[in-house]
Every structure is written in C-alpha cells, then in structure tokens.
N, C-alpha and C positions, 0 to 999 in steps of 0.2 A: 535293345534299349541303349542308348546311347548319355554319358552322363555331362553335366557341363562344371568347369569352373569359375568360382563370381571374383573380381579379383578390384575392390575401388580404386584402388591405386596408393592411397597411403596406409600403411599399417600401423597396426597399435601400437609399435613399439617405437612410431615415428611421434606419434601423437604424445607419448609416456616422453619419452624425450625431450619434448616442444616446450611440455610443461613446467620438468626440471631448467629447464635453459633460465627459466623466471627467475627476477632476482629475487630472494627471501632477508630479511633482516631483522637482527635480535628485537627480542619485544623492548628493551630497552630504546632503541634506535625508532620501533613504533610509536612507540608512546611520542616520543620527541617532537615526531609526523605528525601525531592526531591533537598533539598541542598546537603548532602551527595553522591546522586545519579547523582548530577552534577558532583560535585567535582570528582567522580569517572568515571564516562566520558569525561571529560577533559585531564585528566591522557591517558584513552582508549585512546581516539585521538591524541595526543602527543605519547603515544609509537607507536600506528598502523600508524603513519607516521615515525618514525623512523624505525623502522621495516620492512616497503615499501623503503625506502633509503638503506639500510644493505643488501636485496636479491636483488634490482635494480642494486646495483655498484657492485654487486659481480655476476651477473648473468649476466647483459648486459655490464657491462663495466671492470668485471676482476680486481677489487680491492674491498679490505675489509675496510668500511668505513660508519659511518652513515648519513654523512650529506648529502642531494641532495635535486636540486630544481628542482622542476616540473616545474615549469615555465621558464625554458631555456632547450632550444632545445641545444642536446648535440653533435648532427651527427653520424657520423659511429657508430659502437661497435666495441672492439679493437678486437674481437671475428671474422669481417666479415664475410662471409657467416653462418658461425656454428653457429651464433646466433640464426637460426634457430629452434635449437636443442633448447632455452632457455624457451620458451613457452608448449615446449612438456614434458621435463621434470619437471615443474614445477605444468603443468597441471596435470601432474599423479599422482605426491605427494597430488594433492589439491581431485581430485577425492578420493584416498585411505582416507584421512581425513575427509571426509563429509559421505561417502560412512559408513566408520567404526562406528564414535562418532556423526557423528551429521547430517540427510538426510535433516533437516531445513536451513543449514547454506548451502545451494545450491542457485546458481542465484543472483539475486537482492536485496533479504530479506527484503524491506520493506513489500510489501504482505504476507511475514509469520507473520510478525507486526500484521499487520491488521487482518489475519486470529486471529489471538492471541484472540486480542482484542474482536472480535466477535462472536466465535464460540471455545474459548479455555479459558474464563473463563480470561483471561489477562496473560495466564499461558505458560511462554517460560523459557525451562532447562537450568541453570546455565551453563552447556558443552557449548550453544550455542557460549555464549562470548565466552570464549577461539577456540575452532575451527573455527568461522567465523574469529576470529581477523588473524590466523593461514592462512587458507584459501583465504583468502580476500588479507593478505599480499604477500603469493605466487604467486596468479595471477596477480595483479599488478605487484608486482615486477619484475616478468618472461617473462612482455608482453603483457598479456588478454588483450583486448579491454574493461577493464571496470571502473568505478569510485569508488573511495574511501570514498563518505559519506555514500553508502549504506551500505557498513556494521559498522561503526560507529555507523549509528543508530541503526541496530539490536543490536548490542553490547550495548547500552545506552539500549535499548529497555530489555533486558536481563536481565541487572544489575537491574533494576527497579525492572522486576517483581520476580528474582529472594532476594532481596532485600525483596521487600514487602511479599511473600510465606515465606518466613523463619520467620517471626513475625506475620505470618497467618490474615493480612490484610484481608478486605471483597472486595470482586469482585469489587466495582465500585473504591474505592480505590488503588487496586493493577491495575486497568486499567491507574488509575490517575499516577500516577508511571513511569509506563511502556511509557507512552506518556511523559511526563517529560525526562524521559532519551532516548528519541528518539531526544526529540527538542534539549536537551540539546546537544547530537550526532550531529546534522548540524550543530547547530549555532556556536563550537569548529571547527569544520572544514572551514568553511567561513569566519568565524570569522563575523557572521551576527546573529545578536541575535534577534532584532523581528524576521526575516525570519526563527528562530527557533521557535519559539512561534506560529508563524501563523501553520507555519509545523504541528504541531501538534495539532494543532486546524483545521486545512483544511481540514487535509489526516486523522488524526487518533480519535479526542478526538468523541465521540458521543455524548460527552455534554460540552457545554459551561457556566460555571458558575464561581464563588469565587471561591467553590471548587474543580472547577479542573484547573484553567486560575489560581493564582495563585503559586500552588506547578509547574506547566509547567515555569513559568516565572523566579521562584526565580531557578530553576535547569539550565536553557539557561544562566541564567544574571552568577550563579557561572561558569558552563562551559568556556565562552567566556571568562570573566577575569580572568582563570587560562591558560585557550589557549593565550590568550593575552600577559603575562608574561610569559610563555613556547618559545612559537614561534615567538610571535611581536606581535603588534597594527596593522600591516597592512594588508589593505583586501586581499580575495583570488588572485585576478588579479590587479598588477597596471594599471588603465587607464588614457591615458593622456587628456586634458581636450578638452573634446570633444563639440562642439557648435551645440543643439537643437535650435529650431525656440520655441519663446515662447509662451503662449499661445495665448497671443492679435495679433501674430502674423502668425500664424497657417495657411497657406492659401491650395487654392487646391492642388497644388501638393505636401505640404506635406504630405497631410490627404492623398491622393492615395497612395504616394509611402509608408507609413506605413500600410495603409489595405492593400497593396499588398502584403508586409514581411509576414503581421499578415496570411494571406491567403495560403503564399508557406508555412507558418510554419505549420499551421495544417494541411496542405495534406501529408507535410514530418510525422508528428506524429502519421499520421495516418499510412501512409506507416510503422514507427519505429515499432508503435505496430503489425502490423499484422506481420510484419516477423519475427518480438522475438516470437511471435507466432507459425508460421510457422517452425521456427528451432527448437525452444524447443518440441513441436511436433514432428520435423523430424529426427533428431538426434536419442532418443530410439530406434527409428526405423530400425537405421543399424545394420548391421548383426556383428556380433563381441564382443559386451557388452559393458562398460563403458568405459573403459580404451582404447578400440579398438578407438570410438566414439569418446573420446577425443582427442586421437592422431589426427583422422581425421581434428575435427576442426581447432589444435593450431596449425598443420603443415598450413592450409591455411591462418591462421594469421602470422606465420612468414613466410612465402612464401610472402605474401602483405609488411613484414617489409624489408625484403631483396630488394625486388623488388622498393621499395620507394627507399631506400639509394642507390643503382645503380642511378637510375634515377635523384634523389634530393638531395641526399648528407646527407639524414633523413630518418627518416622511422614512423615518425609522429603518424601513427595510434594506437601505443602499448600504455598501460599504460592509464594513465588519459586523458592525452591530454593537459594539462595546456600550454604545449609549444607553439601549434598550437593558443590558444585561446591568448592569451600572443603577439608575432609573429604579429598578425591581428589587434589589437590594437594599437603595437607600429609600424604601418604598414609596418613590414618589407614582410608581402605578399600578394601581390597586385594583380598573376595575376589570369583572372578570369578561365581559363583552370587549375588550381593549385587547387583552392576554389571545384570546384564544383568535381576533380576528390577524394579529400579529404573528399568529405561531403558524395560519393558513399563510398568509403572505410570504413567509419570509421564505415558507417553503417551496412556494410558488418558485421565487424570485430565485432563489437558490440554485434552483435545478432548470429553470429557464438561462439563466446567465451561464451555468457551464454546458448545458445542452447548444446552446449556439456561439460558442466560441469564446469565451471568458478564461482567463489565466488565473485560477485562486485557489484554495484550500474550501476544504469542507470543516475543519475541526470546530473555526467563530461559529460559522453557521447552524454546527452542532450546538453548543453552549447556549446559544442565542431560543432555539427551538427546546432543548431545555428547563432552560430557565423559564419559557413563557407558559409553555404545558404544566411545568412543577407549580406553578404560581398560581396557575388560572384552577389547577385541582385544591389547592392550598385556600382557596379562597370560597369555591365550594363544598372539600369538605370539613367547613369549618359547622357546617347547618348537620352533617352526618353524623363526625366523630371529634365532638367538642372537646371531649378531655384526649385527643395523641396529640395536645402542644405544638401544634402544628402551624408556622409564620411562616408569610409572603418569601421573606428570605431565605429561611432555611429551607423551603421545597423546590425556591428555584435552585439550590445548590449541589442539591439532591438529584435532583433532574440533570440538572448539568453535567455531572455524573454519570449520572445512568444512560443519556443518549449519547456521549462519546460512546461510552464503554459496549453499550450496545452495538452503533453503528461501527466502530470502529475493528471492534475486537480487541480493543488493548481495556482489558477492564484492570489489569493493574494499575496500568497508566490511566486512565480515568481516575479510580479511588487516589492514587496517589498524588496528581497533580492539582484535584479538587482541593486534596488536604492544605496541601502549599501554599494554595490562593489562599484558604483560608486562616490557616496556619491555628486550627482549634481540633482537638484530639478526637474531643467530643463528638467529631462529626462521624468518625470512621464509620460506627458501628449500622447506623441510618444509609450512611454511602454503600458500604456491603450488601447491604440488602437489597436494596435499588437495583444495583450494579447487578447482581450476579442476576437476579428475576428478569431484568430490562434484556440481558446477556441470552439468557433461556428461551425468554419471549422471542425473541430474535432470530434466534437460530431456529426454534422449532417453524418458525414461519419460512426459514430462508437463508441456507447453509452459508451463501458466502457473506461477507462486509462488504461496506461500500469502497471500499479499496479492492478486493479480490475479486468483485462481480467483472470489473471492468477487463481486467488480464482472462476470466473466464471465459467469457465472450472469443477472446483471440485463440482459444486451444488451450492457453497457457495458466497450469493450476500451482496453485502456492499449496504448500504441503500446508494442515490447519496445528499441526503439532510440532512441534519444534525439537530435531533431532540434536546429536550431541557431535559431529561430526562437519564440518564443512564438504568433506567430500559428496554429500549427499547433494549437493546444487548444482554438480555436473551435470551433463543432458548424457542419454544415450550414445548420441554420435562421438563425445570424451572419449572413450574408452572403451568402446566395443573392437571387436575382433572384425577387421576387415577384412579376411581370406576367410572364405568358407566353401564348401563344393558345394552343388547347385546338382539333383538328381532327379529325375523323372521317375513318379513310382512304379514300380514294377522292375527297376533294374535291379540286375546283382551285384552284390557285393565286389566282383571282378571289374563290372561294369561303371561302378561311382568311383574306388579310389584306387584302383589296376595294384601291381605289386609291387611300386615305387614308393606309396605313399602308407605303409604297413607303421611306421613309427609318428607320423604325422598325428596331433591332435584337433585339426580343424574337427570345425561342429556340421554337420550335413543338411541341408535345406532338400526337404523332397515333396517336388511340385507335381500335380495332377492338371494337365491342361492350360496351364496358366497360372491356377490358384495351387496357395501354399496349403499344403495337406498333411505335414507335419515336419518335426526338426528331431535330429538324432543328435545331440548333445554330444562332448567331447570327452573321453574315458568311458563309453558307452558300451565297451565289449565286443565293438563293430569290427574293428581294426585287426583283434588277434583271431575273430571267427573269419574273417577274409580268408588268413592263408589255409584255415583249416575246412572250411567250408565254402568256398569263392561263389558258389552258385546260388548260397540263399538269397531272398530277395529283403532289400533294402527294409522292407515295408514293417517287416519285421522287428526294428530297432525304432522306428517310430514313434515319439512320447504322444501319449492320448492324450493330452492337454497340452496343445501350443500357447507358447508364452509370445504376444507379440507387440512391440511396443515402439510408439514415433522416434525420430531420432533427436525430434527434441525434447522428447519427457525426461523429466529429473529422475536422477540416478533413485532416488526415495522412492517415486511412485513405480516404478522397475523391480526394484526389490520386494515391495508389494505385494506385488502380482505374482512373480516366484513365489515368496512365501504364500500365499493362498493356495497358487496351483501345485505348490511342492516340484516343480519343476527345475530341469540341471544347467536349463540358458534361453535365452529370450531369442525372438528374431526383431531384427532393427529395421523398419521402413521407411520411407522418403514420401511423404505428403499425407494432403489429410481424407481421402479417399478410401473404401475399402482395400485394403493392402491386397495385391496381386505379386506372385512369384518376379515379378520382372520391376519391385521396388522395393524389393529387400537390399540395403546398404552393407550387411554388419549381422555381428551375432554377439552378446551379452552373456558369455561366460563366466564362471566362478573365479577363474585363473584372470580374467578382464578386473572384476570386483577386487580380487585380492589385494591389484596389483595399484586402483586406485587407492585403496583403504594405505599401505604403503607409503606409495606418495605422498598421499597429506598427510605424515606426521613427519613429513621433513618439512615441514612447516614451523 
C-alpha cells in the first residue's frame, strides 16, 4: 500500500495571517464611519425618491417635474392606453443596465446583502449603488410592481462596504458597515428608525454586540434626521386614529379575529414566496432571451394597469403602492370585491415584474398585500364577529404587520416599524398576535423567507438563528487545515506517515477507490502507535461518522454537523457533487476553530 500527500498550496497559517494584515479600528473611530455612511444614505434616499418622481411624471403622467406623492392616487395617465408602452420601455433600459454593469442589482437586493455578508466576505462593488439606484428608479417610475426600500438598502448596503474596502477594514468590520448602511437605508425611507436598527439586527447583523448595535444605530439615528429635514417628520403613511381594544380588555373575538388576519397572512406569504419563486424560475426559461422575457412581463403589468383604470378610474397595481395603502386607511375603499381583487393583482404584478427583470424591493409590496387582505377580512368579518371592534383601518395595519413579518422573517421589525407609522401603543398587542400566528403559519408551510429562498436555491444557507460571534460567517475554505495526508485503506501505519512525521498533527483522509471512506482526526493516538506498532492498519483509527463539508459552508453550519456527529474534524470539498477523495481541499480541525474563534476578538 502505498500512501499520498495532499498539499493545496496555501496553508492556514498563511490564510490566519491574510486576515490579521486587515486594518481593524476603535469602535470609536467606527462609529464616526457608520455616521458618514448614514449621512450618505440619507442623501441616497432623498435623491432615489426624487428620481422615482422625475421618470413617474414624465413617464406616466407626461410632465417634467420632480415632486410627487406616492400616497395619492392620481387616476388616469394622460397617456391612456399607451401607457402601456411605459413599463416596457423602461423595463428594457433597466434590463440593458443590470445586464451590462451590475447582474447583482437585479430583483429584490436584500439577499444579494445577505449573500454579501456571508459568503462574500461583506464585499458589494461600488457600480452596485449607482446602477440599482438607476435601475430601481426606472422600474418604479415606469410601473414595475415593486418597492422602493429595497434598493435603498442595497445602495446603503454598497456605500458601507464600499466605504469600508477603500480603507481596507477587516471582514467583521466591513460587515459592520455594510449592515449599518442597510438600516440606515429603511429607516430614511419610513422614516422609522428603530425599525431600522431591528432591520439589521434581524435580517442581516450575524452578531449582536457594542460593536456592531452601535455603529448600526448611530448610522439609522443620522439617516432619519437628514430624511427628516429633506422630506418632513412625517411617517410613511398618515393614519387616522384608529381604536384597538386594550389589553385588559382583550376578549374572544378579538383574539380570533386577529389570529385569523395573523393566519390568512402567513398562507398569503407563503403563497408570495413560492410564486416569486415560481416566476423568477420561470421567466429564463422563455425562449427569446432577456429582453424578449422582459417584454413578456411588463406588457402583462400594463395590460393589468390599463385594465384597472377602464374599470376604476386607477390602475393601483404599478409602482409602490402607497396610494392603495393610503386609500384603505382613510377608508376611502371599502368594498370587499375591490380589496381582494387588488390583493390577486398586486400579487400577480409583483412577482411577474421581478421574475422578468425588474430592480425593486418586496417590503411596499408586502404592506400593500397586507393591507388589502387585512381589510377585505375586516370587512367580512364584520357579518361573523360583530362585537372584536374590528375597522377597515385597523385590520389593514394588522396585516401590514403580519405579511412583512411573515414573509420577511423580521417579525420584530415588522411589530416595531408598524408601531412608528402608527405611533399608537394600543396597537402592539393586535400586532403580536398577527405577527407571531402569520410567522408560524409561514414557517410551518415553508422554512425559508422570501429573502433566504433565493440564496437557497444557489447552495447558499443563512443560518435562521442568529449566533453571538462574527466568526461564525466564515466559509470552510477561511480556516481549515490545508496539509493533510491522503491514505489508501488498508495501509499501515509505516506506510501513511513513515517515521519522520511521528510529531506531526496533520489529520489523515483514507480513501477506498476513489471514494472517501473515513478521516483520522489529529491527536488521534495514530502517531505515538506508529512507532510502537508500525504494521497496524490505518483502518483502525477511522472515525465511523465522517464529518464532510463544502468549502463554502459557514463556519456555523460546520460546527453543527460536528456537534451532531460528536466528531474531532470535518473533511473540506471543492464542488457541489458527491465528494470523491480527489476533492477534498482541507481539513476542519479544533486547533483550525480555536484559532479563528481567537482572531475575532482582535476585533
């Protein structure tokens, strides 16, 4: 038997190196950073709403002009029918823009965030801002079905890491950043500043500490008081003052008719995700290419916009939506044939516009979906459960709620950015209940969010729990042990590490044919039975449970799998195939873990 060595060429201790070289600086000095990066997302958000006004009046309404409000339904387009034409040509300019300088700034962009964060080192190209903001603005303005915080936040999210790369920040830093100008991103737009802060503690931070809660807060708090002063004090949605039952007064019907909102919410969430799914999916797949594809889409969105303003005198579904959600509040629409055929469409329109190539956010389009379900139930069960006090308003706010919070997964941020718009105490207890039911519903149907499904799809999983350590958003390839011996089973102990390598701790990969057939871990008892007994066979030292894991899985889901199989070190592979002995990279030792756990508290 003859034994081989695997040798990749860099070793850990080159890689442990690489990482200290990063510059690190006082949280003091961060903070200072994630002000800056406020302040420059605040700006972002303030021009990308001016800029969605500027191609909106010029696209759909035939004047050159920046100011407009989303939250007034405007009716016709002076364009009539042709308006049709406004979604398609705009969709083509956004396609050739994404397509050319930037394939990240496609869709939704918070899960390009996230991917960022966790498999990208916290590392999103400066291009991204300008072409999403580009991109983002076109399809809004022309129509799409989608919302305007999500690219806000990739753009916040950009500036960060962009930002921190240029002054060569270290990884868990420039992640700190990056999540900073994400929160700072929403909570400019809503003008809801915890709901920023949670944001980014929810959806993206992987660690909750000083130092990274923080530079995330002081970048939200500058954001919002330059959005403040840019746009007003006042929140995204007037609402008028709506009467919750309180809590001492809580009775059964209203706990029913709120876990039943919370209940239609997460079946709709669930529904939302699978067919953003479904169309993002289904779309590549027609014959014609991008541009062909997109055509497809934006004609059946404006076909849906035309077809509303015949009908309603609006055409509701284009754009953000703020009108509709606006409208249902100050209840000027009340009936329940309106609600429910609005909350089909919009869903439609939604998941058709980023299925073929649209630059937007899903969060409006949550709100929007919401609202119209919370109202249209609000409105029938008023014939059910006459005494749960139950109005047009308060169930769309309820809903609002509970489909972020469902689809999103951020149900804190949900409850808490609800509150802000509405800024009534009274609401919490109604939103709790939603929220968490809508949350359950959701999950039991369909583990990931509509942010996670999409990174799922590539290999790439977000941990759903949120650890206490940044180290943990390393990949495998970080910090595994790249010398390891490489033995054909059945050799001996003479034969895998001869009697040079008696003090060595490499970890032993022993292959059968090709295929890996188990790993001898390092401090194994191998090394000092060698000189005493050279002839045993390797097979012997063999862990009956191999631990084996991509080199791009997070350091979390790694540990995992050790802790399940109580194993002493993982084997590391190179693609996404059944792993065979001749793609093994690396070995995932304790002495590996140790040494990142270590490193990041020199952070």
């Amino acid at each position: 038997m003859s034994s081989a060595t695997a040798d990749t060429g860099v070793s850990s201790e080159t890689v442990a190196a690489s990482h200290r070289d990063e510059r690190r600086v006082s949280l003091f000095i961060l903070c200072l950073m994630a002000l800056a990066i406020g302040i420059m997302t605040g700006v972002g958000a303030v021009a990308l709403r001016a800029l969605i006004g500027l191609i909106h009046n010029a696209m759909i309404n035939g004047v050159f002009k920046i100011p407009y409000d989303a939250n007034i339904l405007e009716g016709p387009s002076r364009w009539g029918n042709w308006v049709i034409l406004s979604p398609i040509l705009g969709g083509l300019v956004v396609v050739y823009l994404v397509d050319r300088f930037a394939p990240e700034a496609r869709g939704h962009g918070v899960p390009e965030v996230m991917d960022a964060i966790y498999y990208k080192r916290g590392e999103i190209r400066g291009v991204v801002a300008v072409i999403k903001s580009l991109a983002s603005a076109l399809s809004i303005g022309s129509g799409a079905s989608v919302g305007r915080e999500g690219p806000i936040i990739q753009i916040g999210s950009a500036l960060g890491s962009a930002f921190s790369k240029a002054i060569g920040l270290s990884t868990g830093q420039r992640i700190t950043l990056l999540s900073a100008g994400a929160g700072a991103g929403i909570a400019a737009t809503f003008n809801t500043p915890l709901g920023g802060v949670l944001f980014a503690i929810e959806i993206l931070l992987p660690e909750v500490s000083n130092r990274t809660f923080l530079p995330v807060v002081v970048a939200t708090g500058a954001a919002t008081l330059l959005g403040r002063i840019l746009i007003g004090p006042n929140p995204a949605f007037t609402v008028p003052e709506v009467l919750f039952p309180s809590a001492s007064s809580f009775g059964v019907e209203e706990a029913i008719a709120f876990v039943c909102i919370g209940a239609l919410c997460g079946v709709a969430s669930w529904a939302f995700i699978r067919l953003l799914v479904f169309m993002e999916d289904g779309f590549p797949k027609l014959p014609g290419g991008i541009y062909a594809q997109n055509i497809i889409g934006m004609t059946l969105v404006g076909l849906m916009m035309v077809g509303l303003t015949h009908a309603f005198g609006h055409s509701y579904v284009d754009g953000v939506g703020y009108g509709v959600i606006q409208s249902i509040l100050d209840k000027d629409m009340t009936a329940t044939n309106l609600l429910v055929l609005l909350f089909v469409l919009k869903l439609l329109a939604t998941t058709i516009s980023l299925g073929c190539g649209a630059s937007g956010g899903i969060f409006s389009p949550s709100l929007y979906l919401g609202a119209t379900l919370g109202a249209a139930f609000a409105s029938l069960a008023a014939l059910v459960l006459p005494n749960a006090g139950l109005t047009l308003p308060s169930a769309a706010i309820v809903g609002m709620a509970a489909m972020v919070g469902a689809g999103t997964g951020g149900v804190m941020t949900a409850i808490i950015m609800v509150f802000e718009m509405t800024r009534d105490y009274a609401i919490i207890v109604p939103v709790i209940v939603a929220v968490a039911v809508a949350a359950g519903v959701r999950r039991a149907l369909i583990s990931e969010t509509i942010y996670t499904i999409k990174l799922r799809h590539r290999g790439h999983r977000i941990p759903k729990e949120r650890h206490v350590n940044l180290y943990l958003v390393q990949q495998a390839q970080d910090i595994m042990e790249r010398r390891f011996i490489l033995a054909k089973a059945g050799s001996t102990l003479r034969e895998c590490v001869g009697w040079e390598d008696v003090d060595d701790l490499r970890a032993i990969i022993v292959e059968r044919e090709g295929r890996i057939h188990g790993l001898v871990p390092p401090r194994s008892g191998l090394w000092r039975e060698s000189v005493n007994n050279p002839n045993r066979l390797v097979d012997d030292f063999v862990e009956k449970r191999a631990v084996v894991c991509r080199d791009i899985d997070l350091l979390s889901l790694v540990l995992a799998r050790l802790k399940r199989h109580r194993a002493g070190a993982a084997i590391v592979f190179h693609g996404a195939r059944r792993p065979r002995a001749a793609d093994v990279v690396g070995v995932i030792t304790k002495r590996a873990i140790a040494d990142a756990v270590i490193d990041n508290y020199a952070d």
